[in-house]
C-alpha positions as CSV (number, residue, x, y, z in Angstrom):
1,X,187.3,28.2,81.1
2,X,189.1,30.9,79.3
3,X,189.6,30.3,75.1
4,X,191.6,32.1,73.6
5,X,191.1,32.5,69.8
6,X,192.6,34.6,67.1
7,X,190.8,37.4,65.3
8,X,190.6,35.2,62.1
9,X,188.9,32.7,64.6
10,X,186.9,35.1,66.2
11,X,185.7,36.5,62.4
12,X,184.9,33.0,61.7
13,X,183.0,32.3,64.6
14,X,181.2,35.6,63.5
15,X,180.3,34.3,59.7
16,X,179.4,31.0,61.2
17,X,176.7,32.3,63.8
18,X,175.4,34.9,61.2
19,X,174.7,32.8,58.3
20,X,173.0,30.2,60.3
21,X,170.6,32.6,61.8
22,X,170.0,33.7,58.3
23,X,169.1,30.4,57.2
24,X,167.4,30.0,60.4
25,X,165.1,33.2,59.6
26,X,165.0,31.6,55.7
27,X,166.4,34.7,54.5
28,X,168.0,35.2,51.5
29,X,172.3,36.4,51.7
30,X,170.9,39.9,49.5
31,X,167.5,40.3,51.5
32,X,170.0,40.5,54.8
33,X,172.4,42.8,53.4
34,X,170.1,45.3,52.5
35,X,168.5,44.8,55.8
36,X,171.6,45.8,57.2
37,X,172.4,48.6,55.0
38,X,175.4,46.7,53.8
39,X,177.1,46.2,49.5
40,X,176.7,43.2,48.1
41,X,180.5,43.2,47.4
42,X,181.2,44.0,51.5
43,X,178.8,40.9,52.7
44,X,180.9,39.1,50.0
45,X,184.0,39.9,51.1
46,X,182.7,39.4,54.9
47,X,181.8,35.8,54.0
48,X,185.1,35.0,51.5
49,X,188.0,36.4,53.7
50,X,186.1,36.5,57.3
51,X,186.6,40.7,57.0
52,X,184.9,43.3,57.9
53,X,184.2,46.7,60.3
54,X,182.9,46.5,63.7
55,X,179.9,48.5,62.5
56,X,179.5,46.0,59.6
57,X,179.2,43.2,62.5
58,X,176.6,45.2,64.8
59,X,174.5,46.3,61.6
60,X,174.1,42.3,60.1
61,X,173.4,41.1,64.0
62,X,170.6,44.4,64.2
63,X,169.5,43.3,61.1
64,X,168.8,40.1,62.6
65,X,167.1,40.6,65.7
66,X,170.3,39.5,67.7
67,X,170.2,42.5,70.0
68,X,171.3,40.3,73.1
69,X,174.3,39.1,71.6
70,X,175.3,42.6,71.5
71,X,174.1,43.1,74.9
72,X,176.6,40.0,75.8
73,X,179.4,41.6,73.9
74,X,179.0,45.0,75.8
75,X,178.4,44.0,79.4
76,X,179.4,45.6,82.2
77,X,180.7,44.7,85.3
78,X,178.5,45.3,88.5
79,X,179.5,45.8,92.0
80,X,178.2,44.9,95.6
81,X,180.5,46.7,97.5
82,X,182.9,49.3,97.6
83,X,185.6,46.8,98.7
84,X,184.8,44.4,95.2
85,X,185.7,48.0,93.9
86,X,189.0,49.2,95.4
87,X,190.2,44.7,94.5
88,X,189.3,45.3,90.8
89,X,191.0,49.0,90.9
90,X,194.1,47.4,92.7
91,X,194.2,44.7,89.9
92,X,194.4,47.3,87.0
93,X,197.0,49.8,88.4
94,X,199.7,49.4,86.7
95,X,203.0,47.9,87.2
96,X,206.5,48.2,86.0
97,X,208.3,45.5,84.6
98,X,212.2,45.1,85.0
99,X,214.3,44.4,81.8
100,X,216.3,41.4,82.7
């Protein structure tokens, strides 16, 4: 099943998962921001209003030993065949829509 969630969601879903492995590894919110190299005031603001970089997010998940959820988020597709090649190619060339 496919969800579809906006980036606010998705940042959510980040701060969620984050702090509870940080409670999980009874660490403290400034022992993890150092650990990741991160301002007090950034892991603040990534908490308050659910923003922050993309580095920010791969830094605090480094920090805590969460290397295969980055390994999840950068997955790449694998092949059998040359033919399960060609399909996915087909599928991504692009097409031109009419105006109506």
């Amino acid at each position: 099943m496919i969800e579809l969630m906006a980036p606010f969601d998705i940042m959510f879903k980040f701060v969620e998962v984050i702090e509870k492995e940080r409670i999980r590894q009874d660490l403290r919110q400034s022992d993890l921001y150092k650990k990741a190299g991160m301002s007090s005031s950034a892991y603040a603001k990534f908490l308050k209003s659910k923003n922050t970089s993309f580095k920010n997010i791969i830094k605090l998940l480094s920090a805590l030993n969460m290397s295969a959820s980055i390994d999840g988020l950068l997955s790449i597709q694998k092949y059998t065949s040359i033919d399960e090649i060609r399909l996915e190619q087909k599928k991504m060339s692009r097409k031109r829509v009419r105006k109506r």
